[in-house]
N, C-alpha and C positions, 0 to 999 in steps of 0.2 A: 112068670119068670122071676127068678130070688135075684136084686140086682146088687153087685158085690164093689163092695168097696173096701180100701184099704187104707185110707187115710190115717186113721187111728192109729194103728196097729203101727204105720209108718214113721208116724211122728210121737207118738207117744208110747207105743207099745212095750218098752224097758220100762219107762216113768211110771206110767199109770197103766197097766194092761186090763185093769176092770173096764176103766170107761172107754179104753180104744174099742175094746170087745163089746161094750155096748154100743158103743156109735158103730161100727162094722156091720154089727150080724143083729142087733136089735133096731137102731134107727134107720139104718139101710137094705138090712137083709130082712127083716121083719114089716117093719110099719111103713115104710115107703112101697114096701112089693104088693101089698093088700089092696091092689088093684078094681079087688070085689065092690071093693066101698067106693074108692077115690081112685079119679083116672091120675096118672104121672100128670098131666096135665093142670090138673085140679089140684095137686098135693104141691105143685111149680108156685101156682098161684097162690095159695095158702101161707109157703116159706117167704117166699117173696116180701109180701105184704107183711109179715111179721118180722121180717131181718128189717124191714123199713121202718117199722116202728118203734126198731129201738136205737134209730138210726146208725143201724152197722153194714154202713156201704163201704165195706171193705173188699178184698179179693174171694171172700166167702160170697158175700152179696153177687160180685161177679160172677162166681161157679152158679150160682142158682139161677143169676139172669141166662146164662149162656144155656143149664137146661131145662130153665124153660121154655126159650128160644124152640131148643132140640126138642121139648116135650107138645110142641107145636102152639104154642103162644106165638101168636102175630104180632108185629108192630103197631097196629090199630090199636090191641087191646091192650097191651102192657100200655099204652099210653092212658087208654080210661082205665084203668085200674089204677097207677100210680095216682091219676088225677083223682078219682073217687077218695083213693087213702089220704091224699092231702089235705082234706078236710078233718081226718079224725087222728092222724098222725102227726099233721104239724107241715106249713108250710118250707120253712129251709130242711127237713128231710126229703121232702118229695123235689126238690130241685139236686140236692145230690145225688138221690133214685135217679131223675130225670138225664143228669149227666151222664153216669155210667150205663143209665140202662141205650143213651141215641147212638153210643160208642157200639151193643151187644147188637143192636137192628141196625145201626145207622145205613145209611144207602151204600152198598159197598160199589168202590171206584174197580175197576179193570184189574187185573194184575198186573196190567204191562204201567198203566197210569199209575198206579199205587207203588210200581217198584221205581218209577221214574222222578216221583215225588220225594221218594223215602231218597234213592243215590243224591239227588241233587243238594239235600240236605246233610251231606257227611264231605268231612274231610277226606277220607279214603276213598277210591275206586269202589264201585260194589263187582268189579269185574264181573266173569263169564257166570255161568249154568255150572253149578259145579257136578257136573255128567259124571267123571272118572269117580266121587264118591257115594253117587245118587242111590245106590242099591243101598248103604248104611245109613241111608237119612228118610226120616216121614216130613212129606213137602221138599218144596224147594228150595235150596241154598246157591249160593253164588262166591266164587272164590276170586281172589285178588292178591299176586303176589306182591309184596310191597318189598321184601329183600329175601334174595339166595345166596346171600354171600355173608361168611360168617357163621352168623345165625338166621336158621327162615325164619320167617315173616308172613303170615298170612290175613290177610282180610278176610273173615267168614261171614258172611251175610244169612239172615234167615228169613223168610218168609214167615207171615203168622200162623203160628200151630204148628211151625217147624222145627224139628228137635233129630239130633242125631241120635243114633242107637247105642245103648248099654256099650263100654266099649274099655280098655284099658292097655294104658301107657306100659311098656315093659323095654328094662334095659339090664346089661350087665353089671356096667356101675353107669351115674348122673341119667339123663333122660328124665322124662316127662312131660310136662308142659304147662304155661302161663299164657292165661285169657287176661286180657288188656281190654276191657268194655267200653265202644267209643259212640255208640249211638242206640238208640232205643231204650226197647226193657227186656230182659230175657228172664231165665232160669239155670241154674247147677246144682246137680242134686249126685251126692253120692249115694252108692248104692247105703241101703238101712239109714239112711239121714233121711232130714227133712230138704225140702229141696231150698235152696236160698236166689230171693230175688238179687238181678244185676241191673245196675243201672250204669251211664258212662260213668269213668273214673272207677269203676269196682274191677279188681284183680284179683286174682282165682290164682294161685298154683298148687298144680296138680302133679301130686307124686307117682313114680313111678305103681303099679300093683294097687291101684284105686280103681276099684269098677264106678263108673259114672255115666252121666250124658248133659248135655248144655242145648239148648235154644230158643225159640223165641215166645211170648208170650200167646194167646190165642187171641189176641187183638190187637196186638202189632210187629212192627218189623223188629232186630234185633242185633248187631254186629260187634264183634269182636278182633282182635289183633290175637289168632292166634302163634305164639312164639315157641320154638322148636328147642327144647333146651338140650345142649350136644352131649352124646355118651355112648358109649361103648356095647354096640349089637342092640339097639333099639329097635321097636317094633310097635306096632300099633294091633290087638285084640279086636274086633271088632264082633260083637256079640247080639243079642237078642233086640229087636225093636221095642221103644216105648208105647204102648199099644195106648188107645186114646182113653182109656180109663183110669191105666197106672198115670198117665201124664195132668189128668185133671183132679185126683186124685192128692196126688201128690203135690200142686201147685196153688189149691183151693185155701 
């Protein structure tokens, strides 16, 4: 199986479309798929050990810990492997490995304990199960109305790995909307951009006739104030899901 990627092509692909096309279809479509030789597993373990070596535990490092998780690396062994490399890599690497890699295995808590952890820790409501939009979203979200009068006001909460669907704002005249990030880490990617990290205090507005989508990151929760901006025959698009490729993809 040729596994496809589009990272490149997403972020780079006006700039530099040689090397998006080579990272694409040559380091992903090509030498990662060569399965003959090296299991995904094997090829996990290899990047791994090398993105640690030149200590780049960044959110790159994180997409490789995550699949190698996926590529079926245990938590036993990412731990002797990091410890092995700490010898030849360099002690304060293999403790920032160590960090981000107890977050990728760590012992995950409940979903109910982990959402009761996460509300307790926000100034807003994480309110209800947001059910009436569950069909436009992958995982779970939770809504909280915090004002209807005026202008709305919603608490959006996400669950991790949870991201709404391709989707866009449309009005006559004014319309839109503005994300107010009050807790966690998320993401906002318009459609053909690179997607951009959110953290609290980071504000987004989103014009009308922008396809996009926002949520959370795949290791933690993620909420925003989203704000209803008023106009004239406004509507919400709601389109195509981020399927779990374009989403890591695009976030890596």
């Amino acid at each position: 199986m040729i596994i496809k990627q589009t990272a490149g092509r997403d972020s780079l692909g006006d700039f530099a479309p040689k090397f998006a096309q080579l990272n694409d279809d040559v380091l992903f479509g090509e030498v990662w798929s060569r399965k003959d030789w090296l299991s995904l597993r094997d090829r996990s373990v290899v990047t791994v050990t090398a993105l640690m070596a030149q200590g780049l535990v960044d959110s790159s490092f994180r997409f490789h810990l995550e699949s190698a998780k996926k590529n079926g690396v245990t938590k036993t062994e990412i731990a002797e492997i990091l410890t092995h490399a700490a010898f030849y890599v360099g002690w304060p690497k293999a403790w920032a490995a160590f960090r981000m890699a107890k977050e990728v295995w760590g012992e995950e808590a409940s979903k109910e304990g982990a959402k009761a952890d996460y509300a307790n820790g926000m100034i807003f409501p994480i309110g209800e199960p947001n059910d009436r939009y569950a069909q436009y979203f992958t995982g779970r979200s939770f809504l909280a109305p915090i004002s209807t009068e005026q202008v709305g006001i919603y608490n959006v909460a996400f669950e991790p790995r949870c991201r709404n669907n391709w989707h866009i704002h449309h009005a006559k005249s004014g319309g839109g909307q503005i994300l107010i990030c009050v807790s966690g880490r998320g993401f906002y990617q318009e459609w053909g951009k690179r997607a951009q990290e959110l953290l609290p205090g980071d504000i987004v507005n989103i014009p009308v006739g922008v396809k996009h989508w926002h949520g959370a990151t795949p290791y933690s929760w993620f909420s925003h104030l989203a704000v209803e901006v008023p106009g004239d025959e406004v509507s919400n698009e709601w389109l195509e899901p981020v399927d779990e490729a374009e989403y890591l993809g695009a976030i890596c």
